[in-house]
Structures are given as C-alpha cells and as structure tokens.
LUMBALO-112865 format. One line per field, with one value per residue (C-alpha): residue number from 1; residue in one letter; x, y, z. Coordinates in nm, 4 decimals. Layout:
N
pos c(NUM/...)
code c(A/...)
east c(X/...)
north c(Y/...)
up c(Z/...)
//
This chain:
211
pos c(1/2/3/4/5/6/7/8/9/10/11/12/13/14/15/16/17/18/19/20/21/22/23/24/25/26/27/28/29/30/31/32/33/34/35/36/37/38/39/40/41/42/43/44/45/46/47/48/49/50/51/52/53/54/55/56/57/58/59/60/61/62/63/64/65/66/67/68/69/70/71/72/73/74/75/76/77/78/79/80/81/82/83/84/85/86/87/88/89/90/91/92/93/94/95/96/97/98/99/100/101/102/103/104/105/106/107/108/109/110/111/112/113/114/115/116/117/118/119/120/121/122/123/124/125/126/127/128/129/130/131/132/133/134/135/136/137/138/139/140/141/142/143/144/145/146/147/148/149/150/151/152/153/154/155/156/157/158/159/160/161/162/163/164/165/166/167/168/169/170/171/172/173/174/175/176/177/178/179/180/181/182/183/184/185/186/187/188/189/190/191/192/193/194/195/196/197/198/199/200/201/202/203/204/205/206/207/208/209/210/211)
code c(X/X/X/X/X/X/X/X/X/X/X/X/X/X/X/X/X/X/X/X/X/X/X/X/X/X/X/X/X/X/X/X/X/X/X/X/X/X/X/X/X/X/X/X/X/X/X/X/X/X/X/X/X/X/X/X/X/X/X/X/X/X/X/X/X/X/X/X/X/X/X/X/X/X/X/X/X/X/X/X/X/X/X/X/X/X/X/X/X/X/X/X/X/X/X/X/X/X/X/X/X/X/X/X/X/X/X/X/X/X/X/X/X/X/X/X/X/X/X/X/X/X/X/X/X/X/X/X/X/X/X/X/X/X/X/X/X/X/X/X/X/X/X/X/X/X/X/X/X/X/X/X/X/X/X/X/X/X/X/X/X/X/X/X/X/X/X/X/X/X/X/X/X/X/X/X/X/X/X/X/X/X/X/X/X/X/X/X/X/X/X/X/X/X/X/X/X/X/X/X/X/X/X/X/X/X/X/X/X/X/X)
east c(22.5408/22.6731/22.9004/23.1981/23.4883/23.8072/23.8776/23.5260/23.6509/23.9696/23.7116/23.5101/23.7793/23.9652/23.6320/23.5750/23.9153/23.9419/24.1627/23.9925/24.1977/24.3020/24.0644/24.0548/23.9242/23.8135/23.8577/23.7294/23.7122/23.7550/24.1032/24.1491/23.9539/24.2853/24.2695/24.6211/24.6267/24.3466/24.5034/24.8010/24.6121/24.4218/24.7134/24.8896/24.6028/24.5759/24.9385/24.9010/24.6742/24.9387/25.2449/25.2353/24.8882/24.8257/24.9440/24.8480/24.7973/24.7258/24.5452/24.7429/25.0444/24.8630/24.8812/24.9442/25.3176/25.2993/25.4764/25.1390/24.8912/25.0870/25.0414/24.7231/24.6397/24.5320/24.8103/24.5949/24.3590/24.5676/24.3956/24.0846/23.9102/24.0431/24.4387/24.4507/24.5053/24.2407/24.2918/24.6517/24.5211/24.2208/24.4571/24.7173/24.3950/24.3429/24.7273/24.6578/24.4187/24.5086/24.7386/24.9659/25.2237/25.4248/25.5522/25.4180/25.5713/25.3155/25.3456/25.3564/25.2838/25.5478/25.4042/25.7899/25.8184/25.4513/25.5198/25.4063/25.7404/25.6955/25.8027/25.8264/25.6607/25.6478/25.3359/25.4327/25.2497/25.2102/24.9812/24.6191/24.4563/24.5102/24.3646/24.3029/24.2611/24.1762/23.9080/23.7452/23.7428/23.3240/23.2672/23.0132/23.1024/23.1816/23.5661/23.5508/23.2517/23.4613/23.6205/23.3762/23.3629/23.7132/23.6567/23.5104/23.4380/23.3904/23.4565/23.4010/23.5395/23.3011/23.4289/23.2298/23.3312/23.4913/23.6657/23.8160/23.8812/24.0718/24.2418/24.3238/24.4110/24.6968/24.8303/24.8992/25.0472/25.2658/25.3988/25.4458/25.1711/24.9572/24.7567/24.6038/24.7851/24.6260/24.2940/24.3115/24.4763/24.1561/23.9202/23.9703/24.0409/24.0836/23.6905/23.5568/23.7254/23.6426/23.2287/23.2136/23.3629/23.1137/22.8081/22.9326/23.0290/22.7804/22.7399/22.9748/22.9194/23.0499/23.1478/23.4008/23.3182/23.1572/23.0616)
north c(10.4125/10.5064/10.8350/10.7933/10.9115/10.7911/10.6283/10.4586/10.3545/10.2084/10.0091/9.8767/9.7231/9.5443/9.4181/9.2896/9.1975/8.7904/8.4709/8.4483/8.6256/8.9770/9.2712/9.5077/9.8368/10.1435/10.4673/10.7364/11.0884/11.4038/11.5246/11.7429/11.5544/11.4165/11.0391/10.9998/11.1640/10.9852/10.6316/10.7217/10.8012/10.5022/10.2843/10.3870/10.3648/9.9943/9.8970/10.0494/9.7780/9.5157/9.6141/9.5463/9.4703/9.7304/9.8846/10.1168/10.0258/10.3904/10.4068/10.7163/10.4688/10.3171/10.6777/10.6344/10.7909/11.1193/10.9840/10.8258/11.0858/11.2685/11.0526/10.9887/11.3376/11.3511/11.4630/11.8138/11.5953/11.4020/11.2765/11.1938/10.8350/10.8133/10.8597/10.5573/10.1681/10.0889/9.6822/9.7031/9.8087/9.5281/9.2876/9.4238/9.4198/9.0287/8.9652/9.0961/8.9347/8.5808/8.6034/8.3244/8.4309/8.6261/9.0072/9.1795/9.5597/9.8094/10.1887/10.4547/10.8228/11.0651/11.4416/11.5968/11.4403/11.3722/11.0004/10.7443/10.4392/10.1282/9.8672/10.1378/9.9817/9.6305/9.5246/9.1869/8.9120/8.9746/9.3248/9.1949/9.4627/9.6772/10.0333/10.1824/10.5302/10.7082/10.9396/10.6869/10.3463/10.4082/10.5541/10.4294/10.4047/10.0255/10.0968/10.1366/9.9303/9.6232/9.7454/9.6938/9.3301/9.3850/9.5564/9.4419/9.7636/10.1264/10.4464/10.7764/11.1198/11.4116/11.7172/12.0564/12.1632/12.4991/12.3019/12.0865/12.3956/12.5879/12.3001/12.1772/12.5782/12.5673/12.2513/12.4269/12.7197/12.5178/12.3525/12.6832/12.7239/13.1079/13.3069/13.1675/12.8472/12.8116/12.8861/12.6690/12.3511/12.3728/12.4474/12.2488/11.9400/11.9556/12.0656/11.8858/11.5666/11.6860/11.7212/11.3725/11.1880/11.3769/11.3209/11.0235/10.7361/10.5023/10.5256/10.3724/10.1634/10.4016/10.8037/10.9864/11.3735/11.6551/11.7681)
up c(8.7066/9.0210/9.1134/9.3201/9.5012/9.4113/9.6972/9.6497/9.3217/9.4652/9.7215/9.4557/9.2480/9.5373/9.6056/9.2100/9.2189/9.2774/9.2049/8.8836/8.5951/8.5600/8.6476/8.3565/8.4382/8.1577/8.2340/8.0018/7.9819/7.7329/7.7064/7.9496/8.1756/8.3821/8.2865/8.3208/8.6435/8.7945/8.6673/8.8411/9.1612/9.1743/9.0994/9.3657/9.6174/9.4750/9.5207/9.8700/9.9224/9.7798/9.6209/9.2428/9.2285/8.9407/8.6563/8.3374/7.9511/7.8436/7.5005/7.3795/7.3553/7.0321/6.8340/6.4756/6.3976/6.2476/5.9399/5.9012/5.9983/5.7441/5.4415/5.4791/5.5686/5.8749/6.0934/6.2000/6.3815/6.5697/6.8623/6.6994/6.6518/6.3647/6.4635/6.6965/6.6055/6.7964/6.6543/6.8127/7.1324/7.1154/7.0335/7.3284/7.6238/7.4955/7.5331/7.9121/7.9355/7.8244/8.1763/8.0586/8.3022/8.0596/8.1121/7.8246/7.7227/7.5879/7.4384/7.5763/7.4968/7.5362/7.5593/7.5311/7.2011/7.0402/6.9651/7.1264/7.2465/7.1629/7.4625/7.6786/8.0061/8.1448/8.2922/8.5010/8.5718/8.9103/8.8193/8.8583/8.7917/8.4676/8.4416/8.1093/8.0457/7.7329/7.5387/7.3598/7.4836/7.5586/7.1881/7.0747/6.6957/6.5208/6.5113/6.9050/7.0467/7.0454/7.2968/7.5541/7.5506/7.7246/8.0343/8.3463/8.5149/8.3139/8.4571/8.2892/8.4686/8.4630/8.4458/8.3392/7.9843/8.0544/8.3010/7.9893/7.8115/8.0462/8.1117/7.7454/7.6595/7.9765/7.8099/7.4664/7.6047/7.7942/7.4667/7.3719/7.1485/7.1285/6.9081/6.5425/6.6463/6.9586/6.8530/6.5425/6.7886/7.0316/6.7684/6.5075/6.7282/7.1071/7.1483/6.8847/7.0216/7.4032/7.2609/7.0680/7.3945/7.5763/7.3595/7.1998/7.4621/7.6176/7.9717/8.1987/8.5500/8.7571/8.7183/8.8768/8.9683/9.0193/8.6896)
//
C-alpha cells in the first residue's frame, strides 16, 4: 500500500491507463473525508492531460429515496450500508464497464435537496477513466465486497478523525441544523458511519493523506 500525493495519484493512473477498456478507479473515505472534492480534483488534473478523458459515478447517487428509508424504518440512518442499492450501483460499474460505445446517464446526489437524480449526468464514451468515490465501496461486509472485483485501482483518503468531525459538524450547521438535533445527526449516524469505514474497509492500493 503505497501513500501518495494527488498529483502522484493523477501520475499513476495515466500510467495504468491503456487502449485496453475503461480504467475504473475506487476512491473511499469516511464522510467527511472530502471524496467528492478530491474526485473533482483529480478529474480535472486528468482531463488536463486529455480533455474528456475522465469522469465521476459517485456512489451517493444510488441512495435509497426517503419514501423508502421511511417505510422500512430506517430513514434516521440514512447514509449507512444499509441505505444504499449497492446491486444498482454493481450493476451500473458493469454497464461502464462493458464500454460498448454507448453514453450511459447515472445519479446523482443532490445535497440542496437530500435525494439523489436519476439521469442526472452523462458519462460519454470517450471518458476512459471513471473515478468512484464513496464511504463504502472497500467495506468489507458480503453486501459490499462484490464490489471489489470492479475496480482496477483503490484509493482510500486518510484523514485524522477529529478532522472528520469538525468537518462533518460544519456541514450540519450549514444545513441549518444545532443543538439536540445536531448532536443526535453526528451521533447517532455521521460517527458511527465515519468509525465502521474506518475500521471496517480492507486496505486499498494506494492512500491519499496525511492522516
């Protein structure tokens, strides 16, 4: 397992990336730990490299609705395991990477709302390399180890827990959240999720920080 820079990163996978088939690329982190962020980053240092080169299937675009968290109870812990159609987003990394030429649309997550949009980006054909970034797609539990068979390269971002806390506490707030609701919000799920990514995934090829 080796620890990089992000630029290193970028470096490796241009180097990994060939002729052969789409490059699929994991990366994993708590929440908090700036997965979306650090996608974003690295795309664009790839598509410096050759415009349209890469793109982003993010896994929080396969949240269940909250109409279903609901009736099956589990709408407080939304954002664990649990909350995610984890067979929808298997079946969506094989549809990338079948590569038959075809633009294919995949969800995405919208934080203003709490619902994830169906269709709402296009990843073309051209995109060769396809970065995915979520909590859990290195947990090592049956539902998720699938997965794994997926991905040619895995990346986890380290980052120290208070770190994730402060971090995941400044999001809340943000949304307006304080007091009893806060507290209940980060303790009943943020940093339980943020502990069983941290103690929970298997260890990736490469890590990203200075945690």
């Amino acid at each position: 397992m080796s620890r990089l820079t992000l630029d290193d990163l970028a470096a490796l996978i241009l180097a990994r990336q060939g002729a052969a088939g789409r490059l699929v690329v994991a990366i994993a982190g708590s929440p908090g730990s700036g997965k979306s962020t650090t996608a974003e980053m690295l795309r664009e240092r790839l598509n410096a490299a050759s415009p349209g080169l890469a793109d982003i299937l993010p896994m929080d675009g396969f949240h269940y609705d909250d109409l279903v968290l609901e009736a099956r109870g589990h709408r407080p812990r939304k954002g664990a395991p649990h909350t995610f159609d984890v067979d929808g987003l298997a079946i969506m990394l094989d549809r990338l990477r079948a590569d038959d030429g075809r633009a294919v649309a995949v969800p995405v997550f919208d934080r203003a709302i709490e619902i994830a949009r169906a269709g709402a980006r296009i990843i073309e054909p051209a995109a060769r390399i396809i970065l995915v970034e979520g909590n859990y797609l290195l947990l090592d539990h049956p539902d998720w180890r699938a997965l794994r068979t997926r991905f040619d390269l895995t990346v986890m971002l380290d980052v120290p827990e208070a770190v994730l806390r402060q971090r995941l506490t400044d999001r809340w707030l943000g949304l307006g959240l304080t007091g009893q609701a806060l507290t209940d919000k980060l303790e009943g799920n943020d940093l339980p999720n943020m502990r069983l990514v941290l103690g929970g995934s298997v260890a990736a090829d490469v890590v990203v920080g200075d945690g």
